[in-house]
C-alpha positions as YAML, in Angstrom:
chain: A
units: angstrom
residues:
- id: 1
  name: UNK
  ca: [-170.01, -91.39, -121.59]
- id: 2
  name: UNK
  ca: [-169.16, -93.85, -124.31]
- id: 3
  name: UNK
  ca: [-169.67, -93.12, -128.14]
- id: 4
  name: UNK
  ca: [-171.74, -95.33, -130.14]
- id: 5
  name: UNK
  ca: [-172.30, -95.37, -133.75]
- id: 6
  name: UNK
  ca: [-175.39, -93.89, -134.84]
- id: 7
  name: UNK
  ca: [-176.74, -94.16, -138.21]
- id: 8
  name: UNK
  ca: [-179.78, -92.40, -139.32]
- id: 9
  name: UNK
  ca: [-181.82, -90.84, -142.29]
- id: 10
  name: UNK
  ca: [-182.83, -87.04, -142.44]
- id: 11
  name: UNK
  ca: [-186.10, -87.19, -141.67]
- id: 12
  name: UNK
  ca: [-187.76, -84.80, -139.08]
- id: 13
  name: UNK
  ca: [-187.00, -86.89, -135.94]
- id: 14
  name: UNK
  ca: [-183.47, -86.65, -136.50]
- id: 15
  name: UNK
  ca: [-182.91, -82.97, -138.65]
- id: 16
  name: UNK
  ca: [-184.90, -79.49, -139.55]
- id: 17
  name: UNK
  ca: [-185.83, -79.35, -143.07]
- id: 18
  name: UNK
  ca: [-184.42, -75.93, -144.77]
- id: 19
  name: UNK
  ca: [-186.51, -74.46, -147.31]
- id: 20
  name: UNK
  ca: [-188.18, -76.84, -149.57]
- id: 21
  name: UNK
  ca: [-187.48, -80.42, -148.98]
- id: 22
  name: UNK
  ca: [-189.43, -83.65, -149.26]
- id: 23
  name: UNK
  ca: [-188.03, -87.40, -148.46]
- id: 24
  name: UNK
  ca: [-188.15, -89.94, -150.86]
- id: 25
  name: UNK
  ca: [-188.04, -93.53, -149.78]
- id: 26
  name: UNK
  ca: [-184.57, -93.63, -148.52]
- id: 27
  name: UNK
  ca: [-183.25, -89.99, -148.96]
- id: 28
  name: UNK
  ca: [-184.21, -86.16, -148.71]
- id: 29
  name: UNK
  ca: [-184.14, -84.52, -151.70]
- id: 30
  name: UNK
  ca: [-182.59, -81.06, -152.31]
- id: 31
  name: UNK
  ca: [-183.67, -78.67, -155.19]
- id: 32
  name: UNK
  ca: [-183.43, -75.20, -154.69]
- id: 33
  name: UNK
  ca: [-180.99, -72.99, -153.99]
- id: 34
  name: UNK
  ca: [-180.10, -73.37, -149.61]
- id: 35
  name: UNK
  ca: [-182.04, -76.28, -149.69]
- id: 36
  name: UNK
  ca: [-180.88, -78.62, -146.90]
- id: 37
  name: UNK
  ca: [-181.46, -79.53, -143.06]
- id: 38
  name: UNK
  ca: [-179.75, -78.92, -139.86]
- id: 39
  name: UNK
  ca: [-179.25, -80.96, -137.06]
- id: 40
  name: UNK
  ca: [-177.30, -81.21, -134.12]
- id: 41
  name: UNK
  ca: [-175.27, -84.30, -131.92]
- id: 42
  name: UNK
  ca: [-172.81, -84.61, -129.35]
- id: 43
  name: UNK
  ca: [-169.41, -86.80, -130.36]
- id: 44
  name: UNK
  ca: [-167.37, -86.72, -133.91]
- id: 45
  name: UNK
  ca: [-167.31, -88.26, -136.72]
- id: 46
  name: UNK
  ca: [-169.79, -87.73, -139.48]
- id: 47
  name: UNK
  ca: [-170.38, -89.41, -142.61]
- id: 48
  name: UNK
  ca: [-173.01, -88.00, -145.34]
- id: 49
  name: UNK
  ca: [-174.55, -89.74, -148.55]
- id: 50
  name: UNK
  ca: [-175.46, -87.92, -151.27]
- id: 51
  name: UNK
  ca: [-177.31, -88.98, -154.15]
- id: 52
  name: UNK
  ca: [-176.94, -87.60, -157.91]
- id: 53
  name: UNK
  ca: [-179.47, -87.04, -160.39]
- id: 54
  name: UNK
  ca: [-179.74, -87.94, -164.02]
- id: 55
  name: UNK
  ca: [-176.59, -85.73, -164.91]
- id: 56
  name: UNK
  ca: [-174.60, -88.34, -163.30]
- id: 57
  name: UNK
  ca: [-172.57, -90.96, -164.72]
- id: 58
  name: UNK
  ca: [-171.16, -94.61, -162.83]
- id: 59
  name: UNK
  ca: [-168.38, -95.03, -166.09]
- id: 60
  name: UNK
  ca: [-165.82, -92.39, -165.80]
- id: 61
  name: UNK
  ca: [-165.19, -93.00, -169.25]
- id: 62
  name: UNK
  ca: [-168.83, -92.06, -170.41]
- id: 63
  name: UNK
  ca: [-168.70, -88.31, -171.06]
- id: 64
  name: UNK
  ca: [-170.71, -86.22, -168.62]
- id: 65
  name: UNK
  ca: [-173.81, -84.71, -169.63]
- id: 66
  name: UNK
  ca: [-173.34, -80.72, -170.53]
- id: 67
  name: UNK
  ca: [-175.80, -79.65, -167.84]
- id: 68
  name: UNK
  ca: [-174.08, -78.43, -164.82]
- id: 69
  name: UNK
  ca: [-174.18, -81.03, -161.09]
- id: 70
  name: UNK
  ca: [-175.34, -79.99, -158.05]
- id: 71
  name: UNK
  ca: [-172.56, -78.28, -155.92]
- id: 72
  name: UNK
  ca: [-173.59, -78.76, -151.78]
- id: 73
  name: UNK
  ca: [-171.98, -78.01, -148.83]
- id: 74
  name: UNK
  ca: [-171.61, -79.62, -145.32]
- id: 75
  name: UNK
  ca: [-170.85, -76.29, -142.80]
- id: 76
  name: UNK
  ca: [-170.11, -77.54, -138.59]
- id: 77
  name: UNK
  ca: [-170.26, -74.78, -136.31]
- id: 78
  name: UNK
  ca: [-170.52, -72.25, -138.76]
- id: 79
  name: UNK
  ca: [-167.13, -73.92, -140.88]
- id: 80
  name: UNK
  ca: [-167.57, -75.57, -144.23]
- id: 81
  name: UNK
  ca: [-166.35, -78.99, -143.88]
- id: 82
  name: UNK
  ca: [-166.81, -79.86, -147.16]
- id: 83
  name: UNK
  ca: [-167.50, -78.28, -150.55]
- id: 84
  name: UNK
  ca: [-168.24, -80.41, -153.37]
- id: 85
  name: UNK
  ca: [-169.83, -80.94, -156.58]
- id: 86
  name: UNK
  ca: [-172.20, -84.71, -157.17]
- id: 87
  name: UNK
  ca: [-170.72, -86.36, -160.29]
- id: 88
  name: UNK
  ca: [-171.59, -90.15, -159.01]
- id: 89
  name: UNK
  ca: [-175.35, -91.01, -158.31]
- id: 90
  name: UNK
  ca: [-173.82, -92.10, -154.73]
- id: 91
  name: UNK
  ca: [-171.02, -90.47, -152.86]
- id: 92
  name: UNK
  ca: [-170.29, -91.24, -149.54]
- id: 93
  name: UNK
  ca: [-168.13, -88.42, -147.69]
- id: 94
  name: UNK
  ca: [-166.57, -88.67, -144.30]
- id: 95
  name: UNK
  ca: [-166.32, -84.99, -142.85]
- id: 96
  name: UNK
  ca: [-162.62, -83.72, -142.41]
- id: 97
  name: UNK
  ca: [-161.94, -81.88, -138.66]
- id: 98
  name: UNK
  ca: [-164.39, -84.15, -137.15]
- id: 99
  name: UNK
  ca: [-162.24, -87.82, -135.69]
- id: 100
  name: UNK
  ca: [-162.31, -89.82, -133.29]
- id: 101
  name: UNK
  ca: [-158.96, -87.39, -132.01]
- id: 102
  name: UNK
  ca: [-161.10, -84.44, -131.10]
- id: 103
  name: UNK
  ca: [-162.89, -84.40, -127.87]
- id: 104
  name: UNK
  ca: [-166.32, -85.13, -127.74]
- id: 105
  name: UNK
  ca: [-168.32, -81.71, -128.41]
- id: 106
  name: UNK
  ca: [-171.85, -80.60, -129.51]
- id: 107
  name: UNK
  ca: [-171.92, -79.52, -133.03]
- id: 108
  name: UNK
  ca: [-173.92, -78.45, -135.19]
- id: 109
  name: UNK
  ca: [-174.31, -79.84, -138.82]
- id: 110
  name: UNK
  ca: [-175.61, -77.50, -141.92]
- id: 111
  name: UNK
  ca: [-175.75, -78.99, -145.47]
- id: 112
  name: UNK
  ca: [-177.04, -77.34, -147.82]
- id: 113
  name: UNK
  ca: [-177.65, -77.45, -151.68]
- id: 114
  name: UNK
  ca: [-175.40, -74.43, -152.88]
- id: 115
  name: UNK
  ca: [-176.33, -74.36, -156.61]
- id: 116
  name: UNK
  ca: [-179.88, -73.64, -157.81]
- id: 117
  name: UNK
  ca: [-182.64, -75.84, -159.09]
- id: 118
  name: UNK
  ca: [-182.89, -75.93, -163.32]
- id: 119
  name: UNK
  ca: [-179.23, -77.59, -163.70]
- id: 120
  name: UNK
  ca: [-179.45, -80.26, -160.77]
- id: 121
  name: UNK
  ca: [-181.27, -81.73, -158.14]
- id: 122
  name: UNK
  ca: [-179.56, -83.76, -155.13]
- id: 123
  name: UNK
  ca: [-180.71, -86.90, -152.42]
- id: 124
  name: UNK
  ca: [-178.98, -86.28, -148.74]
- id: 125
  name: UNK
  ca: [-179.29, -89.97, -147.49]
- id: 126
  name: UNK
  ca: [-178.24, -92.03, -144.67]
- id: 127
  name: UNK
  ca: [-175.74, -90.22, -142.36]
- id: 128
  name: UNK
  ca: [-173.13, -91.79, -139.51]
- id: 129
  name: UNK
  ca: [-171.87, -89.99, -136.52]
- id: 130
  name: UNK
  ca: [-170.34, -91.26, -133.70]
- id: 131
  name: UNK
  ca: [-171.80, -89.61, -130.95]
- id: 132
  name: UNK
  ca: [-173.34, -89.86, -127.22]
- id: 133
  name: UNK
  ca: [-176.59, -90.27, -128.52]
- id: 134
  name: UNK
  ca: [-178.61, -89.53, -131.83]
- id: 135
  name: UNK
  ca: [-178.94, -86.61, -133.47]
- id: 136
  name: UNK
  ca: [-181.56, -83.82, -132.78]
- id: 137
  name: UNK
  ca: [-183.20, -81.20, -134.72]
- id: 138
  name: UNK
  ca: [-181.91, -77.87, -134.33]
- id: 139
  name: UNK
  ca: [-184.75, -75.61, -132.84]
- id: 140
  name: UNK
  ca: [-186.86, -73.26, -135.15]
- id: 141
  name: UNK
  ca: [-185.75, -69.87, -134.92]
- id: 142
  name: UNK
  ca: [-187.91, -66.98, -134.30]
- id: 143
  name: UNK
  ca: [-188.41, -65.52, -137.92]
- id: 144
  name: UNK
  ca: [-188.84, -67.39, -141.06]
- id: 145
  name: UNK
  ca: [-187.86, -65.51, -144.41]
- id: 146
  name: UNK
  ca: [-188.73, -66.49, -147.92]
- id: 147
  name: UNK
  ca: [-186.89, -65.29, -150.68]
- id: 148
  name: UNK
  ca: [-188.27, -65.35, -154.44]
- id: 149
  name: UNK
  ca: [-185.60, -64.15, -156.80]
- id: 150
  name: UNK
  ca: [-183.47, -64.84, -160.11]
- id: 151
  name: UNK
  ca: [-179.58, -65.21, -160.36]
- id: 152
  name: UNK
  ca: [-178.88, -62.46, -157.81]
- id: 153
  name: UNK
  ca: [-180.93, -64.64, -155.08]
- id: 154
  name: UNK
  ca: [-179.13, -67.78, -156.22]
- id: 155
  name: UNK
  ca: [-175.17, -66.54, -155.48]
- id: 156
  name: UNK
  ca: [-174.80, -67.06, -159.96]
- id: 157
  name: UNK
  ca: [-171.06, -67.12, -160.30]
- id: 158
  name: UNK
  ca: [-170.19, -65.31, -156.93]
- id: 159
  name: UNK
  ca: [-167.36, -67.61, -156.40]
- id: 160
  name: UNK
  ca: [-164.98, -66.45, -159.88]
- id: 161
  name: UNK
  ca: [-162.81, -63.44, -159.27]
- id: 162
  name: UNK
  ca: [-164.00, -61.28, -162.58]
- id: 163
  name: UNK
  ca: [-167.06, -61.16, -165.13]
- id: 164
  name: UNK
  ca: [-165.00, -62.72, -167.71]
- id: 165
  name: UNK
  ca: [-165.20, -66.70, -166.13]
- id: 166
  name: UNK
  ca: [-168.21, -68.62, -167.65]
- id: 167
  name: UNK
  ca: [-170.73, -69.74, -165.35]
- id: 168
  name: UNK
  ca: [-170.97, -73.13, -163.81]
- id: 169
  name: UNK
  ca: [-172.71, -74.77, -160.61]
- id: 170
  name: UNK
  ca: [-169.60, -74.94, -159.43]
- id: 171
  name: UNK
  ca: [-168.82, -71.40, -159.04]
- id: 172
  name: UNK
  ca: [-172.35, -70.92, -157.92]
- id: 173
  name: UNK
  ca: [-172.92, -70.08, -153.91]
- id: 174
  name: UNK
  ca: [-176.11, -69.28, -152.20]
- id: 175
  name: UNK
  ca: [-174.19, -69.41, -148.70]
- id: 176
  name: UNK
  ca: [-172.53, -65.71, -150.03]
- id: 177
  name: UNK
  ca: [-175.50, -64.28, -151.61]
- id: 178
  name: UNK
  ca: [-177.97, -61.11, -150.20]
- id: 179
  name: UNK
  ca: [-180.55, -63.60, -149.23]
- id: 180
  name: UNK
  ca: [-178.54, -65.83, -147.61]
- id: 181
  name: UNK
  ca: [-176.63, -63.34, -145.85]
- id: 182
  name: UNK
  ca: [-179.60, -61.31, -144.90]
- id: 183
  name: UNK
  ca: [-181.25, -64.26, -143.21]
- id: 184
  name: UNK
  ca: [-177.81, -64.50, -140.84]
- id: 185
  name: UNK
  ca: [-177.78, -61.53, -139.90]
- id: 186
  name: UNK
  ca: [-181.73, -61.37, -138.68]
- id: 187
  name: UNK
  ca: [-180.99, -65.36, -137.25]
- id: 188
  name: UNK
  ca: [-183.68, -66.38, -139.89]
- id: 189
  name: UNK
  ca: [-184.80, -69.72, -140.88]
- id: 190
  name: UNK
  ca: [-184.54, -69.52, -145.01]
- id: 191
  name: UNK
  ca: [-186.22, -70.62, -147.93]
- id: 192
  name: UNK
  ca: [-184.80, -69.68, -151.61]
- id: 193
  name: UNK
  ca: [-187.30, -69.62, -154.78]
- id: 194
  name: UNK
  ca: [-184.93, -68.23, -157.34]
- id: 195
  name: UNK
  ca: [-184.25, -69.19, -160.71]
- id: 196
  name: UNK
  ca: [-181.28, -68.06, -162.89]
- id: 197
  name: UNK
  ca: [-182.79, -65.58, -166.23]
- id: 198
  name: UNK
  ca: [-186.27, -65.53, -164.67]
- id: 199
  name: UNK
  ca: [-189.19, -62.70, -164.74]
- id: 200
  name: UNK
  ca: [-192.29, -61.58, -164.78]
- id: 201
  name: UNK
  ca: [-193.03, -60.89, -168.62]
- id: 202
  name: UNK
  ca: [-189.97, -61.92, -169.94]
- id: 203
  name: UNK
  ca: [-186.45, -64.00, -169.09]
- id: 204
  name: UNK
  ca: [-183.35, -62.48, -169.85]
- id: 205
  name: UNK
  ca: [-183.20, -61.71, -173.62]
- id: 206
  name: UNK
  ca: [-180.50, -60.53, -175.54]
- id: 207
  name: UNK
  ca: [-183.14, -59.14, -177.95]
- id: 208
  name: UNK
  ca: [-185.54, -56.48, -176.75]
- id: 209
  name: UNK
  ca: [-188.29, -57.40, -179.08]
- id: 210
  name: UNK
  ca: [-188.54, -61.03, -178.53]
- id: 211
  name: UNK
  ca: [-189.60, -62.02, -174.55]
- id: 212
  name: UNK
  ca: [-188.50, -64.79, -173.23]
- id: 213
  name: UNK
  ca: [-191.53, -66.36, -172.19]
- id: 214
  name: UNK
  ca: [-190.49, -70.08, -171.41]
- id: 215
  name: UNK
  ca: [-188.41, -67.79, -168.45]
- id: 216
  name: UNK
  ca: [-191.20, -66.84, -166.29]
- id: 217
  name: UNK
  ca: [-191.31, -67.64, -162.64]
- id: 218
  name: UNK
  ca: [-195.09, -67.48, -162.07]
- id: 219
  name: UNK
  ca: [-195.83, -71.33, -163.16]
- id: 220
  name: UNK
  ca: [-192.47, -72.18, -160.58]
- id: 221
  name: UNK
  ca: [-193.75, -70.56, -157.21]
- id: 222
  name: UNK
  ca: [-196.32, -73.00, -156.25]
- id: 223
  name: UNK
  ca: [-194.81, -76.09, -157.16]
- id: 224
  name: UNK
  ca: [-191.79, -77.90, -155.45]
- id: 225
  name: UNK
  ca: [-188.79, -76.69, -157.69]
- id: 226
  name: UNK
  ca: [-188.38, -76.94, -161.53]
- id: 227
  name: UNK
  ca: [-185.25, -78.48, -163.37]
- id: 228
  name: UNK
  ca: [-183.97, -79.72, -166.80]
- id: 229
  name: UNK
  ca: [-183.15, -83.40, -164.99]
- id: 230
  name: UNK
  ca: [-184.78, -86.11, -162.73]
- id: 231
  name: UNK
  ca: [-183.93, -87.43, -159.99]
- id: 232
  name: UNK
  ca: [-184.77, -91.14, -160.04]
- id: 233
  name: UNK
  ca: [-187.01, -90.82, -162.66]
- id: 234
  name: UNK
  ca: [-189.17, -88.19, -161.06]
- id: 235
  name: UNK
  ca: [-189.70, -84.30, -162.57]
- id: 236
  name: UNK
  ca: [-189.61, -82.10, -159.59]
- id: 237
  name: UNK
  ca: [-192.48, -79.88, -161.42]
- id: 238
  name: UNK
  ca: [-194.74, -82.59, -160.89]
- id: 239
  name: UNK
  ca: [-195.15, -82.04, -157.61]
- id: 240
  name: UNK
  ca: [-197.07, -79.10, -156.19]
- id: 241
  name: UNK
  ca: [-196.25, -77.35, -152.89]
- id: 242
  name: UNK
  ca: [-198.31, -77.75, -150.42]
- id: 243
  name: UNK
  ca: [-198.82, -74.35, -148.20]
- id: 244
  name: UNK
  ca: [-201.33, -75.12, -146.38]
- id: 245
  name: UNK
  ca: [-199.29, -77.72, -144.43]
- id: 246
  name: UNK
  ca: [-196.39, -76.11, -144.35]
- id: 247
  name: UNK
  ca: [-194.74, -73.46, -142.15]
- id: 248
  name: UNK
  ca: [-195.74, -69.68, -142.46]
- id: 249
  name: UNK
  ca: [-193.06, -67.20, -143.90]
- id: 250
  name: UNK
  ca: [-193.23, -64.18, -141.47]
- id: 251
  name: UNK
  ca: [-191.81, -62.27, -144.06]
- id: 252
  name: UNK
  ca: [-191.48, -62.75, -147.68]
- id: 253
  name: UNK
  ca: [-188.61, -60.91, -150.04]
- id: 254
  name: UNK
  ca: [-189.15, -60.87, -153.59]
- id: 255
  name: UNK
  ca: [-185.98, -59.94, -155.90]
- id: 256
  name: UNK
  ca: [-187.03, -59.75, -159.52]
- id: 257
  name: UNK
  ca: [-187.12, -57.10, -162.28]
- id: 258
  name: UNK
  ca: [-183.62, -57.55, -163.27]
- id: 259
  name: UNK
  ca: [-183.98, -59.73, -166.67]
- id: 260
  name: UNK
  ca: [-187.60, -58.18, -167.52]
- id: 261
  name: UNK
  ca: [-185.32, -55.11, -167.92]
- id: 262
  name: UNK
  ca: [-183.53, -56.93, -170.56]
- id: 263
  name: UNK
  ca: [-186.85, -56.74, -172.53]
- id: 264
  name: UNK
  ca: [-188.45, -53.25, -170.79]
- id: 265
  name: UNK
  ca: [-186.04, -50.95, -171.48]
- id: 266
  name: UNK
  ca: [-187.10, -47.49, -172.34]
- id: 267
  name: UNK
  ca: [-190.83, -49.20, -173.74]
- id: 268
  name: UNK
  ca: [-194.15, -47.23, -171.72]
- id: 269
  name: UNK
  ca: [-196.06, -49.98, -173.19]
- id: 270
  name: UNK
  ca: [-193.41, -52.61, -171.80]
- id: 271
  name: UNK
  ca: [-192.93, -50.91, -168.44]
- id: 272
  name: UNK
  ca: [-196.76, -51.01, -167.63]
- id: 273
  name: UNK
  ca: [-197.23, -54.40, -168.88]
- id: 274
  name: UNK
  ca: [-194.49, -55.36, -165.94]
- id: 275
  name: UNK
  ca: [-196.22, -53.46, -163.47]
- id: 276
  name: UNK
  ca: [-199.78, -55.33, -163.73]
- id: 277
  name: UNK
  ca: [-197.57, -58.03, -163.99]
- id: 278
  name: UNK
  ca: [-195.85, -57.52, -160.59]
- id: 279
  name: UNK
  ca: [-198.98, -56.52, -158.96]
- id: 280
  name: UNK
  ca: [-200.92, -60.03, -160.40]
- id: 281
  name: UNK
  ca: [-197.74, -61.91, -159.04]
- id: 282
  name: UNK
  ca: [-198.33, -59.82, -155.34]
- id: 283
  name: UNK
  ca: [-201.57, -61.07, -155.19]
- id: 284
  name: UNK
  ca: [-200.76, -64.72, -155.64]
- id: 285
  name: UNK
  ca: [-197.99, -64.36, -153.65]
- id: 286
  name: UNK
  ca: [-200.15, -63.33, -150.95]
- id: 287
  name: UNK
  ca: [-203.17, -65.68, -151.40]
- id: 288
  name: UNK
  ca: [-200.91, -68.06, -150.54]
- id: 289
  name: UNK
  ca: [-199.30, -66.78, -147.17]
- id: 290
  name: UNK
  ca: [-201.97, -64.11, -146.11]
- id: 291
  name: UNK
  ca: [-199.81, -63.38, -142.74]
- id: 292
  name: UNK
  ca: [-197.08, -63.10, -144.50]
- id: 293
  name: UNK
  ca: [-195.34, -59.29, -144.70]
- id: 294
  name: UNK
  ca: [-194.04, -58.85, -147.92]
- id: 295
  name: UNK
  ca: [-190.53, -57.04, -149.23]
- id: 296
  name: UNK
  ca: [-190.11, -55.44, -152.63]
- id: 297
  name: UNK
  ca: [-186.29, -55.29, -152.69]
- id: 298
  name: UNK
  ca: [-184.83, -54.42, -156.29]
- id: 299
  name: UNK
  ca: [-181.36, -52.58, -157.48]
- id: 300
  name: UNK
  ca: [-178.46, -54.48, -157.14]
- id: 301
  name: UNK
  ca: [-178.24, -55.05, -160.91]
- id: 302
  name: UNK
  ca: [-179.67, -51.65, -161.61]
- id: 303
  name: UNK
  ca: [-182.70, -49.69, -160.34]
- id: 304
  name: UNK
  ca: [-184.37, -48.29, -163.39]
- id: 305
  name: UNK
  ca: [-187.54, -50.89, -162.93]
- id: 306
  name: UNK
  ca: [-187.80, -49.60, -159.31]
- id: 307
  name: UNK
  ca: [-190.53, -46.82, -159.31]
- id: 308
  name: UNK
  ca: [-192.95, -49.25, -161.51]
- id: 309
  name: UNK
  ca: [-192.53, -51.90, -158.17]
- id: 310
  name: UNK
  ca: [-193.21, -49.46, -155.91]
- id: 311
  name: UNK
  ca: [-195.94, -48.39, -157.97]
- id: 312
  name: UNK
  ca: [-197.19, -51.81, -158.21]
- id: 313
  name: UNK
  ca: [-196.98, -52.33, -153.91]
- id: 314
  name: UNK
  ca: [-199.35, -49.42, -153.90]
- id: 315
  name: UNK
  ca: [-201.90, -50.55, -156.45]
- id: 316
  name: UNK
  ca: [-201.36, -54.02, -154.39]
- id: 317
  name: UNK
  ca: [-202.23, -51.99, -151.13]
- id: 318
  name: UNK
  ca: [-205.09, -49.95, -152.43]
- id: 319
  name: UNK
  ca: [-207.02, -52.91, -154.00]
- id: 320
  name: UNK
  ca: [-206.39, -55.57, -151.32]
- id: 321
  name: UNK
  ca: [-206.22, -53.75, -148.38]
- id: 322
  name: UNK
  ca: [-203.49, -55.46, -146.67]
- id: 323
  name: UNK
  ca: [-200.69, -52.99, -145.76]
- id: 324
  name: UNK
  ca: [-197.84, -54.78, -144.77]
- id: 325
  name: UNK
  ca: [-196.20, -54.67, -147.89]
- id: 326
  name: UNK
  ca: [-193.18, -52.49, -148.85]
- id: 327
  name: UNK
  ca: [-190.49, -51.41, -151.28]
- id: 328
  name: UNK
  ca: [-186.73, -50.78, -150.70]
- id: 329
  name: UNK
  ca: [-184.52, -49.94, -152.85]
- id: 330
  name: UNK
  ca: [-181.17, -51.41, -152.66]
- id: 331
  name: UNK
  ca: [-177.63, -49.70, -153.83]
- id: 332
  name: UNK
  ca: [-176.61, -50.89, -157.83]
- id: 333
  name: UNK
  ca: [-173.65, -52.86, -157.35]
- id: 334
  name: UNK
  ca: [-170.29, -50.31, -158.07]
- id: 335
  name: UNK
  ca: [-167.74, -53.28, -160.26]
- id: 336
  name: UNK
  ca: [-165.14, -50.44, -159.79]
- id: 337
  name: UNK
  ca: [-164.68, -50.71, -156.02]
- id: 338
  name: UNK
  ca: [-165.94, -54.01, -155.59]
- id: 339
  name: UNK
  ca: [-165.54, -56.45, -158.66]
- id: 340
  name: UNK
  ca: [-167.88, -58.72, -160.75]
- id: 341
  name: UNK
  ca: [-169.28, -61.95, -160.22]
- id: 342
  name: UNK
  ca: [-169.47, -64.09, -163.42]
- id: 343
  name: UNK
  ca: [-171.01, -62.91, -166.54]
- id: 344
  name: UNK
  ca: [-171.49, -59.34, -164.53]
- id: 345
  name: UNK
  ca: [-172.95, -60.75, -161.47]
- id: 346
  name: UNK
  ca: [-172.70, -59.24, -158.27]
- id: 347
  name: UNK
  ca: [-169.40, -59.95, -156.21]
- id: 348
  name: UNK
  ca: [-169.17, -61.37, -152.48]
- id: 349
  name: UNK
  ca: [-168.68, -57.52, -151.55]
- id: 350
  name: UNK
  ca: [-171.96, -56.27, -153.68]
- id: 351
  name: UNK
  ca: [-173.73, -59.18, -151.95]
- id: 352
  name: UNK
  ca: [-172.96, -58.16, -148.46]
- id: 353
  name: UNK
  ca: [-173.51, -54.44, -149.31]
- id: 354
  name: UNK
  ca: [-176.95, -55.32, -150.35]
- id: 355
  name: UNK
  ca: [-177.61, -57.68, -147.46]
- id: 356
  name: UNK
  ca: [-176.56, -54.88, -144.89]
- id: 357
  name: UNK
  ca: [-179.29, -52.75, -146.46]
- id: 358
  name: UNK
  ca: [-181.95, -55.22, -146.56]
- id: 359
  name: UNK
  ca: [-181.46, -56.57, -142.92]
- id: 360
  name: UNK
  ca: [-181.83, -52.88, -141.92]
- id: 361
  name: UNK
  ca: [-184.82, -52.73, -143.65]
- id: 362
  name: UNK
  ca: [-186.46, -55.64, -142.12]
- id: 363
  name: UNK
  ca: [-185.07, -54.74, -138.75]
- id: 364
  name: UNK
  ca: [-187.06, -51.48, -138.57]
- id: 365
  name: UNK
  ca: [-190.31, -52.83, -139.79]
...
């Protein structure tokens, strides 16, 4: 059969949304953290637009805003294709290892946002293959996870070989974090909610007696995505998300503890003002997907918050009455066998450690 030229937007006709997406006008846009679509087509070449946001520049000679661009990725049959970071407000990209040489095949197309939400947001617009007809959305799979998390959840600075290299968005990588690797291994459809420094009564604070407060994921859950830029002149916290119309986590996995730690510490007062916090954040959590089973999973950067979140799942059990929530535990990273990420993030290893464990978990629920 003869290839034609097929050129097409991402909307749902033609790709499956991943995580929280929404189309605007002639593009998709992409937020959080393994944000994207996936789609499929029989032939070769493919082209993909992206679309920058207010961190980027046309004049190469302006100097580039200090906030970090959104890094994305373009995986085909399970290889990335292309890793790059948005410094344009348009690039236009033609795939490498897919030409007009290689035999027409059915492939199947990832790209995802790799870098979280508060530095940059992205557009995927108009794509090209050349193919034996147009391209189809990839089929829903049989579970749906959501993740809600900080750094840990986004991949911060997994791609650096030590703790000593600053962070950037280009070092950042959802595609090697727990989440993303626990959803693999179940064959999960994904959603990230995960902001770097984030928590429950406080963000990360180098001071125990000041909270960060302007750090607080609560105000972030039910809302599209939150970030310092726009994205043709539009603040992604002004629009809400709306669950009512959307697809059903069957399970939900929430990651956070680590930077209210920062402020905890050895406190009483501290520790039980996180619990009530965690159990408040349970119950909106689960107002908003009642099916939904729900994961307490907490430890890679350090346990000590653990017992107050399992504590918390049981006062969440007792006064709700819904039992399908639970606590694991997982394994604080060791650096000495397995390295750092940046600024003493988990490595690749600590992440896959951690998403062994977790998949596991799920597995036997």
């Amino acid at each position: 059969m003869e290839l034609k030229e097929f050129c097409f937007l991402p909307t749902n006709e033609y790709v499956k949304p991943l995580g929280r997406t929404f189309m605007l006008d002639d593009c998709r846009v992409l937020s959080l953290s393994g944000s994207g679509v996936e789609f499929k087509y029989t032939g070769t070449k493919l082209t993909v637009t992206f679309y920058g946001d207010s961190t980027t520049v046309t004049d190469e000679n302006v100097p580039q805003p200090w906030r970090d661009q959104t890094r994305v990725a373009v995986i085909v049959d399970g290889i990335t294709q292309l890793d790059t970071v948005i410094k344009k407000p348009k690039e236009v990209f033609e795939v490498c290892g897919l030409d007009e040489c290689i035999p027409a095949a059915e492939h199947v197309v990832r790209i995802l946002k790799l870098s979280e939400p508060r530095m940059s947001t992205a557009g995927l617009g108009e794509m090209q293959i050349l193919a034996k007809g147009p391209a189809e959305p990839t089929p829903y799979k049989d579970r749906y996870i959501e993740f809600i998390g900080d750094s840990i959840t986004c991949g911060y600075g997994v791609d650096v070989p030590n703790e000593l290299h600053p962070f950037s968005t280009g070092t950042e990588n959802v595609t090697k974090s727990f989440s993303y690797r626990t959803a693999a291994k179940l064959d999960a459809d994904f959603s990230m909610v995960s902001y770097s420094g984030h928590g429950l009564i406080s963000g990360y604070t180098p001071d125990p007696n000041v909270p960060k407060l302007e750090e607080l994921i609560q105000p972030y859950y039910d809302i599209f995505a939150y970030s310092y830029n726009t994205f043709r002149g539009l603040k992604m916290e002004d629009r809400s998300w709306n669950f009512a119309s959307k697809r059903k986590p069957d399970i939900i996995v929430i990651n956070l503890g680590t930077n209210d730690d920062s402020y905890v510490q050895q406190d009483e007062v501290k520790r039980q003002s996180f619990g009530k916090a965690y159990v408040a954040f349970l119950e909106k959590v689960h107002s908003l997907n009642p099916t939904s089973k729900i994961v307490v999973a907490f430890g890679l950067m350090g346990d000590a918050l653990f017992e107050t979140e399992q504590e918390a799942v049981n006062i969440f059990k007792a006064n709700s009455g819904f039992e399908q929530v639970y606590a694991v535990r997982l394994t604080p990273q060791d650096p000495e066998v397995n390295g750092y990420g940046a600024d003493y993030h988990p490595s690749p290893v600590s992440h896959e450690i951690a998403a062994c464990e977790l998949s596991e978990f799920i597995r036997n629920l």
